[in-house]
C-alpha positions in Angstrom: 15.4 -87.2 69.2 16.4 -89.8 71.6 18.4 -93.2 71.3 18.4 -96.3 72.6 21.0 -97.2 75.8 23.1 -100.0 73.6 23.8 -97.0 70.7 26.3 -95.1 73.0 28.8 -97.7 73.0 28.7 -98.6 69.1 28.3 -94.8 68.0 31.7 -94.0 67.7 32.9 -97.2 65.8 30.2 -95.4 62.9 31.9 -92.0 62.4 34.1 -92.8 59.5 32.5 -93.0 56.0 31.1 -96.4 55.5 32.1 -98.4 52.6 31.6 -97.1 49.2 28.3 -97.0 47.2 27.5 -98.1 43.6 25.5 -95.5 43.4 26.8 -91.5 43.0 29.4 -90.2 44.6 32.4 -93.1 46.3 33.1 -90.8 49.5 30.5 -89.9 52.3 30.3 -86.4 53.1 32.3 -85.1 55.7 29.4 -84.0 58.0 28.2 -87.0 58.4 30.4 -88.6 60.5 30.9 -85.4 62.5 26.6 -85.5 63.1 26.8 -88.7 64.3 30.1 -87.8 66.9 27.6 -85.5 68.2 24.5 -87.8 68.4 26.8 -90.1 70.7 28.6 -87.4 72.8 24.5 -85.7 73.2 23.8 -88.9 75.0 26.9 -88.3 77.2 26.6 -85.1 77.4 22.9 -83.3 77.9 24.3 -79.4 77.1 26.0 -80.9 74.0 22.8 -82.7 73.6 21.3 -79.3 73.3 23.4 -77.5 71.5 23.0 -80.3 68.7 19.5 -80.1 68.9 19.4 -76.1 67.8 22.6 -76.8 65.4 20.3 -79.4 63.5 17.1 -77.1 63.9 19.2 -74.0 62.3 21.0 -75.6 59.6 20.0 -74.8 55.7 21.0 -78.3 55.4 18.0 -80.5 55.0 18.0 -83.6 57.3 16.3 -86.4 57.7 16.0 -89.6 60.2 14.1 -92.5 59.5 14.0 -95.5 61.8 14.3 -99.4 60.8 11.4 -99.3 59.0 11.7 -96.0 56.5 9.5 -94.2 58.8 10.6 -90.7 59.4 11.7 -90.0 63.4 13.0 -86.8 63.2 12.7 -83.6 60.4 14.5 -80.7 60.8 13.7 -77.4 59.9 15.3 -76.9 56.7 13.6 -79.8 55.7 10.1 -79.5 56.8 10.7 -76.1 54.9 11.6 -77.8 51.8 8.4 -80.3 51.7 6.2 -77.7 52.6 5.1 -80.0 55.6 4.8 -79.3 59.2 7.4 -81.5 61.6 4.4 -83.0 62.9 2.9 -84.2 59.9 5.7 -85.9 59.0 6.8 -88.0 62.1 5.9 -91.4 62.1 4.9 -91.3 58.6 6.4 -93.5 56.0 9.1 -91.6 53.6 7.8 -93.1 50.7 4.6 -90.6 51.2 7.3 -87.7 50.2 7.8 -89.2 46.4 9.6 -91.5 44.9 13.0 -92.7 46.1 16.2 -90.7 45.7 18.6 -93.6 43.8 17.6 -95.1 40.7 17.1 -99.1 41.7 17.1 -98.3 46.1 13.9 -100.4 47.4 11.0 -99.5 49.0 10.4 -102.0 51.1 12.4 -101.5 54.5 13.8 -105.5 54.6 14.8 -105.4 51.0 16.6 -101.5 51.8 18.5 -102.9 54.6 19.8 -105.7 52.5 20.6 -102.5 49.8 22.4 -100.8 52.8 24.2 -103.3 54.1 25.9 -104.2 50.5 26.4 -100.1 50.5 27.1 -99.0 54.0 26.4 -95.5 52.7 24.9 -93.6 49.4 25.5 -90.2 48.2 25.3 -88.7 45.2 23.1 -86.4 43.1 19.4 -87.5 43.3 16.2 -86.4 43.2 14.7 -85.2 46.3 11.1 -84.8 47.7 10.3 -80.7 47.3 7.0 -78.8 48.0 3.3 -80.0 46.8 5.4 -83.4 46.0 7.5 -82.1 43.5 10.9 -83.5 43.4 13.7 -81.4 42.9 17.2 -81.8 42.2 19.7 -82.6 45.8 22.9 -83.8 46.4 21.6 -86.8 49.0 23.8 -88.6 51.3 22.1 -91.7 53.5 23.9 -93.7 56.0 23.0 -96.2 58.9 22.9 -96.3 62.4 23.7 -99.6 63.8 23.4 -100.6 67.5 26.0 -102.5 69.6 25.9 -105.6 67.8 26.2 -103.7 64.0 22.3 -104.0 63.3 20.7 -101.4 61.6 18.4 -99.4 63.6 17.6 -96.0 62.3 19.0 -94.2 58.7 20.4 -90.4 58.4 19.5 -88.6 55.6 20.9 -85.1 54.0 19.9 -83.0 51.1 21.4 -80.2 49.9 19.3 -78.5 47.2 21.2 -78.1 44.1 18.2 -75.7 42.1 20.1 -72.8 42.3 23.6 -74.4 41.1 21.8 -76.4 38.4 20.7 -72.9 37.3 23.7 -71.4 37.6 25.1 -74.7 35.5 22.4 -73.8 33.0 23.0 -70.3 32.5 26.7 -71.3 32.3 26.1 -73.3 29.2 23.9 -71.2 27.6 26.5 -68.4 28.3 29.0 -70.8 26.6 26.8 -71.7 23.9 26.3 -67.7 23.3 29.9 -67.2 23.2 30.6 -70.0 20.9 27.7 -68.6 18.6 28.9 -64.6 18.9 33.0 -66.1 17.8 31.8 -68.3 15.1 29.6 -65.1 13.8 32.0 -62.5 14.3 33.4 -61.1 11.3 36.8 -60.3 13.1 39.4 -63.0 13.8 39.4 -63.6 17.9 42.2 -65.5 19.3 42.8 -66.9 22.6 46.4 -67.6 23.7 47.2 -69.2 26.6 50.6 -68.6 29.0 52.6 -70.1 26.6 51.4 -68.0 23.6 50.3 -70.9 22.1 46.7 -70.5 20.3 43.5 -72.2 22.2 40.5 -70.3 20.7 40.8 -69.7 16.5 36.8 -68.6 15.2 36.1 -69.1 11.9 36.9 -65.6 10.8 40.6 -66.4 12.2 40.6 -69.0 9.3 38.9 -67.2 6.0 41.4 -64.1 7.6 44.8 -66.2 7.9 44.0 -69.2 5.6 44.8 -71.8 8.5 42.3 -74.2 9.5 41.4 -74.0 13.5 43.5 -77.7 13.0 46.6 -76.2 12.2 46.2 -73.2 14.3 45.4 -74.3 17.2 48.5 -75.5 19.4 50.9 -72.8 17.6 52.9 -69.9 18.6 50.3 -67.4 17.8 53.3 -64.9 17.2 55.5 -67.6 15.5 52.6 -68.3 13.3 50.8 -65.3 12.0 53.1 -62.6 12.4 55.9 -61.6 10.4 59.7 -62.1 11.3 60.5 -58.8 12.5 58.1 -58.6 15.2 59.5 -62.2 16.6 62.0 -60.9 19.0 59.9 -58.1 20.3 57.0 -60.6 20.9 59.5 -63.4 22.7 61.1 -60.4 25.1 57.4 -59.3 25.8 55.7 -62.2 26.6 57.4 -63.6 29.6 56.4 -60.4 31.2 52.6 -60.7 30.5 52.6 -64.7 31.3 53.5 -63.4 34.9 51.1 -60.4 35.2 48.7 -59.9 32.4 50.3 -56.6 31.5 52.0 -55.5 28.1 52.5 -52.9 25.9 49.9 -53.7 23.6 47.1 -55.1 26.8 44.0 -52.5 26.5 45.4 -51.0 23.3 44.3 -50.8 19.6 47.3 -50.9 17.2 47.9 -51.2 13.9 50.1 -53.8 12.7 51.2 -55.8 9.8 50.3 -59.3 9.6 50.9 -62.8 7.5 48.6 -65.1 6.0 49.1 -68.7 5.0 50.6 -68.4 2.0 53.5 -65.7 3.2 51.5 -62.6 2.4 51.3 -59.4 4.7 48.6 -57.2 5.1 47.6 -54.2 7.6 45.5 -55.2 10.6 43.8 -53.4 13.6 44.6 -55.3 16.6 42.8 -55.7 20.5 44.6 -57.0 22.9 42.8 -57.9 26.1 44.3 -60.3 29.4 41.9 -62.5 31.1 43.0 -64.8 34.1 41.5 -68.5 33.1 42.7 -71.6 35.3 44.8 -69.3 37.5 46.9 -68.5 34.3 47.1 -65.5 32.3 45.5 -65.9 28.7 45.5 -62.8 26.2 42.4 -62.4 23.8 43.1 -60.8 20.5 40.5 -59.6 18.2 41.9 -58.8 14.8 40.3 -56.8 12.0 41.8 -56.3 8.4 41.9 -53.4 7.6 43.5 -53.3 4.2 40.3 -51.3 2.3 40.6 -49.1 5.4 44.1 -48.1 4.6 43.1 -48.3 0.8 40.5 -45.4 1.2 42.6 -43.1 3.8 45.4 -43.2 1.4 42.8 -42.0 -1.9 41.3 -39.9 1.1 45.2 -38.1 1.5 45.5 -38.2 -2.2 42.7 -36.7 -2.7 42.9 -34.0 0.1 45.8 -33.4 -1.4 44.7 -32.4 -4.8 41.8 -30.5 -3.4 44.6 -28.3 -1.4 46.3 -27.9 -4.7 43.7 -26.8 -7.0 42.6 -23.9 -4.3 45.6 -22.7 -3.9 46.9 -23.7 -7.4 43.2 -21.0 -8.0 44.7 -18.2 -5.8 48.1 -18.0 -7.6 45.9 -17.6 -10.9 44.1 -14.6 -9.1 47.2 -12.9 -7.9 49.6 -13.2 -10.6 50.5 -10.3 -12.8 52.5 -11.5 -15.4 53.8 -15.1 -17.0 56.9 -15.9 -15.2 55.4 -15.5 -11.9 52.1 -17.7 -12.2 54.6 -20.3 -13.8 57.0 -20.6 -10.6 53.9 -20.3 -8.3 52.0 -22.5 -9.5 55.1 -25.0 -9.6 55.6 -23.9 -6.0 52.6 -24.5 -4.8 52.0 -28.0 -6.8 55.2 -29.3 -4.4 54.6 -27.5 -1.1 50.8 -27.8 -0.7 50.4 -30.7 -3.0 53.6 -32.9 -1.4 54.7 -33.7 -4.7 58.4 -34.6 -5.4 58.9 -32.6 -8.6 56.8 -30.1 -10.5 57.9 -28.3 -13.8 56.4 -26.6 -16.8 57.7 -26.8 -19.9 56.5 -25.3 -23.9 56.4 -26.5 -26.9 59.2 -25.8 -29.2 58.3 -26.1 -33.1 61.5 -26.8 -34.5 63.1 -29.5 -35.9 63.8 -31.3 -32.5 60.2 -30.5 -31.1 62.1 -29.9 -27.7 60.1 -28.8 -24.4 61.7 -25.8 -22.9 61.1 -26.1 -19.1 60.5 -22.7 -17.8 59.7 -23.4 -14.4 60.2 -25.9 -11.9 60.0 -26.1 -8.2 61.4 -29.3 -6.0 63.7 -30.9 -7.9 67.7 -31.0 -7.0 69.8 -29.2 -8.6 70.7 -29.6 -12.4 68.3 -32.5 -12.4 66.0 -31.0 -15.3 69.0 -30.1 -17.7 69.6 -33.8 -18.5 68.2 -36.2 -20.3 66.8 -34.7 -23.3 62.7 -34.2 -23.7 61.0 -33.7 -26.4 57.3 -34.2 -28.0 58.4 -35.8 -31.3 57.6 -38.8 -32.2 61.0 -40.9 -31.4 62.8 -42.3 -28.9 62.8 -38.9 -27.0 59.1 -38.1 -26.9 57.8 -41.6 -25.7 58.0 -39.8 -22.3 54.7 -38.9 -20.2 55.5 -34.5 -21.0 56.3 -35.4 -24.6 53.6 -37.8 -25.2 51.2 -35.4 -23.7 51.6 -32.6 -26.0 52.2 -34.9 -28.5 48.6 -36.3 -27.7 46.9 -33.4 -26.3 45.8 -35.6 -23.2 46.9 -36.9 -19.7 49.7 -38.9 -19.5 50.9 -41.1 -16.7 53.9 -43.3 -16.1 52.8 -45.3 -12.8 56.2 -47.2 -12.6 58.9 -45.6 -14.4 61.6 -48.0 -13.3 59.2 -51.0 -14.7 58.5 -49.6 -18.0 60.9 -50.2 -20.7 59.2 -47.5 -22.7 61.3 -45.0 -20.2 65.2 -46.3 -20.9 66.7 -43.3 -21.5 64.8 -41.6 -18.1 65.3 -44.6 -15.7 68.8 -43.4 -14.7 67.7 -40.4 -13.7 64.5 -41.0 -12.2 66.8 -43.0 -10.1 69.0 -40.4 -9.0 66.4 -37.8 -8.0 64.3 -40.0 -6.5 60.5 -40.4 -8.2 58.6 -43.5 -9.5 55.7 -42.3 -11.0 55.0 -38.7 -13.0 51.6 -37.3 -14.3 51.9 -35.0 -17.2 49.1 -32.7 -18.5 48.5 -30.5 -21.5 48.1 -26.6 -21.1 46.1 -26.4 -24.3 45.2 -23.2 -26.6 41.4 -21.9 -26.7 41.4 -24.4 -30.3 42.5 -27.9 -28.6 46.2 -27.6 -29.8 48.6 -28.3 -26.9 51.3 -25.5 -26.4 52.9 -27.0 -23.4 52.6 -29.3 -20.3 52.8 -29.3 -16.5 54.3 -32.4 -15.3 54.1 -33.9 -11.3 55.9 -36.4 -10.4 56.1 -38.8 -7.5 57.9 -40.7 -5.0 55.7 -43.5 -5.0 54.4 -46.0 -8.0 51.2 -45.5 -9.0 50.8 -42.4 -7.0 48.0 -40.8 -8.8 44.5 -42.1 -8.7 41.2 -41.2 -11.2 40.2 -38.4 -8.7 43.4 -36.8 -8.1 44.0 -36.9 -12.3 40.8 -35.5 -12.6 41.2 -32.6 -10.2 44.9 -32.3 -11.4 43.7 -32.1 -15.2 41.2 -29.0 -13.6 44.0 -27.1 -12.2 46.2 -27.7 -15.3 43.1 -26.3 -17.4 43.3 -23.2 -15.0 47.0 -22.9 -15.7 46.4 -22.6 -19.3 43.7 -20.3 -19.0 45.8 -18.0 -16.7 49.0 -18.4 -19.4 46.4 -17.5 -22.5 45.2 -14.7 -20.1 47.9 -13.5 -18.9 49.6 -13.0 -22.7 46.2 -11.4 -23.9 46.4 -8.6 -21.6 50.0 -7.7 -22.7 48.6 -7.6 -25.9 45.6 -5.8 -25.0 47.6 -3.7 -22.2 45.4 -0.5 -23.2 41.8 -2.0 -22.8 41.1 -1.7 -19.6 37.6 -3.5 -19.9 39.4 -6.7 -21.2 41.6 -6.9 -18.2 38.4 -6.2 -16.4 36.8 -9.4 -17.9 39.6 -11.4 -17.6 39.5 -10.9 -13.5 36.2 -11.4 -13.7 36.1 -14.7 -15.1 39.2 -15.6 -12.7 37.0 -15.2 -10.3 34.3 -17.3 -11.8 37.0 -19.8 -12.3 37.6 -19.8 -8.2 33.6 -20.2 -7.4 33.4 -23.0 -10.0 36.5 -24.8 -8.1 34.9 -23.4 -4.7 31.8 -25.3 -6.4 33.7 -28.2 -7.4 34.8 -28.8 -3.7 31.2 -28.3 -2.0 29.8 -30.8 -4.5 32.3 -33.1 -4.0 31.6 -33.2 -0.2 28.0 -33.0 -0.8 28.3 -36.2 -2.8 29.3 -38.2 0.0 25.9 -37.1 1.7 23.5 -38.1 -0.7 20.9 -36.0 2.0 22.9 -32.8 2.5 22.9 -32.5 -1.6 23.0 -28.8 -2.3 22.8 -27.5 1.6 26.3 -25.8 1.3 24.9 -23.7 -1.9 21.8 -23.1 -0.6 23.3 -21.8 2.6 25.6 -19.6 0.5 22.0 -18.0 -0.7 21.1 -17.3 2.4 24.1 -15.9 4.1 24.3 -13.8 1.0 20.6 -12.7 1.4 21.3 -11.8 5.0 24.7 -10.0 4.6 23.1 -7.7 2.0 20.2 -7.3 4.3 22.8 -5.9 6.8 24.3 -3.3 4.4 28.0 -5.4 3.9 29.6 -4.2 0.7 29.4 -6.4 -2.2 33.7 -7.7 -2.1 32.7 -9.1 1.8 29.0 -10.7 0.6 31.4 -12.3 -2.5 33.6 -13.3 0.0 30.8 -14.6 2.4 29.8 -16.5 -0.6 32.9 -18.2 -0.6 33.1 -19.6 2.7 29.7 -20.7 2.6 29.9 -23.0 -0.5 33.0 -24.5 1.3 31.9 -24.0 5.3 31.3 -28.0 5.5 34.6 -29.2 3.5 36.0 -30.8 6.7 33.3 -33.7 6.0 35.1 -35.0 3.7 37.4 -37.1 6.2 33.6 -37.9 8.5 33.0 -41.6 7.4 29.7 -41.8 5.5 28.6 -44.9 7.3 28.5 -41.7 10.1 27.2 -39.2 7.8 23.9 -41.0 6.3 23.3 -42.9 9.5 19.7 -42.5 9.8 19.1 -42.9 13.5 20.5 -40.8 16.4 24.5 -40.7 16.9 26.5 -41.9 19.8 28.6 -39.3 21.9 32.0 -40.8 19.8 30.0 -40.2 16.5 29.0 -37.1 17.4 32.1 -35.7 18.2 33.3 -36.9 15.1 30.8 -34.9 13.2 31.6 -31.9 15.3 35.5 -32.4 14.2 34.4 -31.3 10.8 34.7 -27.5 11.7 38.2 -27.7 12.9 39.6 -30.3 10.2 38.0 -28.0 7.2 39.9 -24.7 8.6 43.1 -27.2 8.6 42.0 -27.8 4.6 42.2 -24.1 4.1 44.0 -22.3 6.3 47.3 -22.0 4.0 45.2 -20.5 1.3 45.7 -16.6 0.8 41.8 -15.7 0.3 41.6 -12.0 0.5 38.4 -12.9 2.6 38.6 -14.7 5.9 37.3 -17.9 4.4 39.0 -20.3 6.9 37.7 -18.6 9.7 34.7 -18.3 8.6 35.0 -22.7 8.3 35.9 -23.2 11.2 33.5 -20.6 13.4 30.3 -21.1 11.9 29.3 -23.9 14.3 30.2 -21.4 17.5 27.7 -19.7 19.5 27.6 -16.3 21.2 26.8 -17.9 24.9 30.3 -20.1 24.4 28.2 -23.3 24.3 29.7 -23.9 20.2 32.4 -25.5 18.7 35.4 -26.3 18.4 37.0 -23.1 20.4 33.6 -22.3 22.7 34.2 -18.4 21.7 31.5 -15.9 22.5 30.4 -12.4 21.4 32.9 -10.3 19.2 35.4 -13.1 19.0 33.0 -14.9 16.2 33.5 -13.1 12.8 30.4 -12.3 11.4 30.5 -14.1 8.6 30.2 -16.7 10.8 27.4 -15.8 13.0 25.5 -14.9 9.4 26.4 -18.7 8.7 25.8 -19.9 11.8 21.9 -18.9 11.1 21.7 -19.7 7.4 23.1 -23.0 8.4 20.2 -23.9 11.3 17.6 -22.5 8.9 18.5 -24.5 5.4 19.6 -27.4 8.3 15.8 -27.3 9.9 14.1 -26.7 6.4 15.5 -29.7 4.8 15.2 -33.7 5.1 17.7 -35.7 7.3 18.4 -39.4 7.5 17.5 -39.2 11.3 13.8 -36.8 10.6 11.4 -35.5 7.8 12.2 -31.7 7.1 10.7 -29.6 9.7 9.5 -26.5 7.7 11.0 -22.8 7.9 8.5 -21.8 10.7 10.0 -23.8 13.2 13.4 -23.4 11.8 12.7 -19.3 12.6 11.1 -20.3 16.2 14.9 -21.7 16.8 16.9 -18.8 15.5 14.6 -16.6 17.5 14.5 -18.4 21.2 18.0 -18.1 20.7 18.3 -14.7 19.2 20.9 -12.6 21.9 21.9 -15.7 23.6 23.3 -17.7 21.1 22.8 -16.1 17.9 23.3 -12.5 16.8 20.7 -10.2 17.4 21.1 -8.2 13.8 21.4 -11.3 12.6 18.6 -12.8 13.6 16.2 -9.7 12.6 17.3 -9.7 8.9 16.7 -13.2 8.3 13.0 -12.8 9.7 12.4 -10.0 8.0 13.6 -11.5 4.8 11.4 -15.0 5.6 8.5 -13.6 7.3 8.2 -10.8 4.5 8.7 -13.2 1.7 11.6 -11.5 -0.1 13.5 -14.6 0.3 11.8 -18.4 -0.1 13.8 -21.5 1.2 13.2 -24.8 -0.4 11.7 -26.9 2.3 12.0 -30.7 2.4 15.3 -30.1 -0.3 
């Protein structure tokens, strides 16, 4: 481009901005000025002329000149690449051919424009902008005039800068907002953003139903002034300073469980995220809060029932082992404290004198002299309105679940003081007619420390106790009739498969879809082990194992348990904990058989590729390797949330591609031969 001889004199006196515009933006860009420095020195200068010439031609930046009567004189590159128009289609053509013009109200016609200009001396702003087949397009435009010596307008500089991709990026950063704001308003969790300060800048609407604060009163508070109780003030005051500066903390990247405080003063257990984001150049903390008050509600009837479970096993193994009264009374009482975790356990009979006194003649737990005073009776006064007397009294289960609180226990509130329990559970031992002859009484630490469940199981093992008292006196009686005693073991024994029963059903009823796969897997273990020549006492003790080989479930969430499509790798290893967490059930029960073992090895595989100890060969019991194949089979043959049942054919297929690698050869055979040769049918689809 060349200029005339009178614009090297005036070009300088145009390099600052010229005044502001009425329309967009009040300050010209600073290229401009620079672009027309070098117009002026190109003039002086030919190798600067040059040098300008492929600067203008290289630029991204679109630019346009136009002479005194809107006719364009020059298009660079960027430009002609823009319109989709050759340089030399465009020279000499009027601008207004390229669409229509860039500032709502500028003129077309080139006297009225100059008139526009001169009120202006520059535009700039975002406008529209002539694109490709005439379609305009979004541009942050800047024009400005050229004026000669004598300040009249004699050509127009034009820029674009194509703002598509940042209106885009605009877009997507609203819609990403909008997202956001939809995703907090629908959480079900409380999510808090707190600024440097602490102070709270983000409260969703599960914030409010959670703390009972509306996001008016919340927002602007000390987030840990506000919603946290007064003991974790100072910690929170020394802590923050530290993460204001660097985004670091104790809790930053953590889950923790925490007590918090709702409007009106109440605590309440919450899981809490904390998570630092740097906004503004200033660290802000995110915290996503869950209550988890039901949570803490079922892994507390969880422990309490775990907890009777472990009793009434082992409370079934003292009933097995003990030869005479005295003994099953103190074991039993024993193990109702040390496996059970209760404070106090005793046993006391029914006296039928005058007084109707209970004579305690076991206990286990308590402190020392601590049963000898007050005085307990069943009778119907003042003495017997306790939980033991009322339960003989009664003949049914009696509970005290605050015995501080209840004005019904005067005369035992001292005392219950002093040896420190709340609550007690007291159940009959009743003859074979219904008549109460004495009572076992728990108590504990904690109020209301005995839920339906654990009563329920509790009231089972104090039905074995009875049984094992009644038993135990008939065979003194009967000490010469050897089949009696015989009988009497025997139906021990039943007693300890119906509580081995008892437990698989109760696991089994938190899997609606595993119903009756520990019993049928008993079958077939059974099946296999007599197939393999074991003696009766080890298939009976295979048995056992096998009704109880999935116990550890009990603590697998059943939102994990029935899911019905395929599990994560966290899920999944939560299911596979079952194995381990079962043998921790068990393993302080004295089985004469290695049940526990068995639990926890029947998921392991010869090659070492099982769980949870990877062992190989020899080191698996076989128990467990017989239960490691009964289990695939029944597992194969039956329905799962995640499949149909897949039918004992292909069930067999598995055990044998594996047969020598991962499962046990014998093994392997018997089951196939039992199967294929129809001596042994597995429900399919059960």
């Amino acid at each position: 481009m060349e200029l005339g001889s009178e614009e090297k004199t005036h070009l300088k006196a145009r390099q600052e901005a010229a005044p502001a515009s009425e329309v967009g933006s009040t300050e010209t860009p600073r290229t401009l000025p620079a672009t027309l420095q070098c117009l002026e020195r190109s003039h002086r200068e030919p190798e600067r002329g040059k040098i300008l010439a492929q600067a203008l031609a290289q630029t991204t930046e679109a630019i346009l000149i136009l002479d005194k009567k809107l006719c364009v004189n020059y298009a660079n590159a960027a430009f002609c690449r823009q319109v989709g128009h050759a340089a030399e289609d465009l020279v000499g053509k009027p601008v207004a051919r390229l669409g229509q013009p860039p500032f709502p109200g500028m003129p077309g016609d080139h006297v009225a424009f100059e008139a526009w200009m001169r009120d202006r001396g520059s535009v700039s702003g975002e406008a529209v902008a002539p694109g490709e087949n005439g379609i305009a397009i979004p541009a942050y435009v800047t024009i400005a005039p050229i004026s000669d010596a004598q300040g009249d307008i004699i050509a127009y500089v034009v820029t674009q800068s194509d703002l598509r991709q940042a209106k885009q990026a605009e877009a997507r950063l609203r819609e990403r907002e909008r997202t956001f704001r939809a995703i907090t308003a629908a959480a079900q969790d409380a999510i808090l953003l707190l600024d440097s300060a602490g102070r709270i800048v983000l409260w969703n609407e599960a914030a409010s139903r959670l703390f009972g604060y509306t996001a008016e009163e919340a927002l602007g508070q000390n987030a840990h002034l506000f919603v946290a109780p007064a003991r974790y003030h100072d910690a929170h005051a020394a802590a923050w300073p530290r993460f204001a500066k660097d985004g670091q903390g104790a809790a930053v990247g953590k889950v923790l469980e925490l007590e918090a405080q709702r409007k009106d003063g109440a605590e309440f257990p919450v899981e809490l995220s904390v998570s630092a984001v740097k906004l503004s150049g200033e660290w802000h903390a995110v915290g996503i809060v869950r209550d988890i008050t039901e949570r803490k509600r079922a892994e507390e009837a969880l422990k309490r029932t775990n907890r009777a479970l472990r009793t009434i096993s082992a409370g079934n193994m003292v009933l097995i082992h003990s030869t005479n009264e005295p003994q099953l009374l103190d074991d039993m009482c024993q193990t109702v404290v040390e496996l059970g975790g209760y404070r106090l356990a005793w046993i006391g009979f029914a006296e039928h004198d005058e007084d109707k006194g209970l004579r305690q003649v076991a206990s286990a737990g308590h402190e020392a002299g601590c049963l000898n005073s007050p005085r307990i009776s069943w009778a119907d006064n003042e003495f017997g309105q306790n939980p033991a007397g009322r339960a003989v009294r009664f003949g049914t289960p009696q509970i005290a679940k605050d015995i501080l609180a209840n004005s019904q226990h005067a005369p035992y509130r001292e005392h219950a003081l002093e040896y420190g329990y709340a609550s007690c559970l007291a159940l009959p031992l009743k003859e074979d007619d219904g008549q109460a002859f004495g009572v076992l009484n728990i108590c504990a630490v904690e109020p209301s420390a005995f839920d339906d469940d654990e009563v329920r199981y509790l009231r089972e093992l104090a039905g074995d106790l009875a049984f094992g008292v009644l038993t135990l006196r008939t065979r003194q009686q009967r000490d010469g009739y050897q089949q009696e005693n015989l009988r009497s073991l025997d139906r021990l024994r039943e007693t300890l498969l119906g509580a081995m029963r008892a437990i698989a059903h109760m696991v089994e009823m938190r899997d609606p879809y595993t119903a009756g796969h520990q019993t049928r897997v008993a079958d077939l273990a059974c099946a296999i082990a007599r197939e393999l020549l074991l003696d009766a006492d080890r298939v009976e003790g295979l048995r056992l194992g096998a009704m109880i080989h999935d116990i550890g479930k009990i603590s697998i969430p059943a939102e994990i348990l029935n899911r019905p499509g395929r599990l994560s790798t966290p899920e999944f290893e939560i299911i596979k904990s079952h194995a381990e967490i079962g043998y921790e059930i068990i393993k302080d029960i004295d089985f004469p058989w290695p049940v526990a073992t068995m639990v926890r090895q029947h998921h392991e595989r010869l090659d070492g590729s099982g769980y949870p100890q990877g062992l190989k060969g020899d080191a698996i019991c076989l128990e467990a390797r017989i239960l490691g194949v009964a289990d695939t089979v029944d597992a194969m043959s039956a329905h799962r949330p995640y499949r149909p049942a897949l039918g004992v054919e292909k069930a067999l297929a598995v055990i044998e591609a594996g047969r020598g690698r991962t499962f046990d050869a014998d093994v392997v055979d018997a089951c196939v031969r039992l199967l294929r040769g129809k001596r042994y049918s597995v429900a399919e689809g059960q």
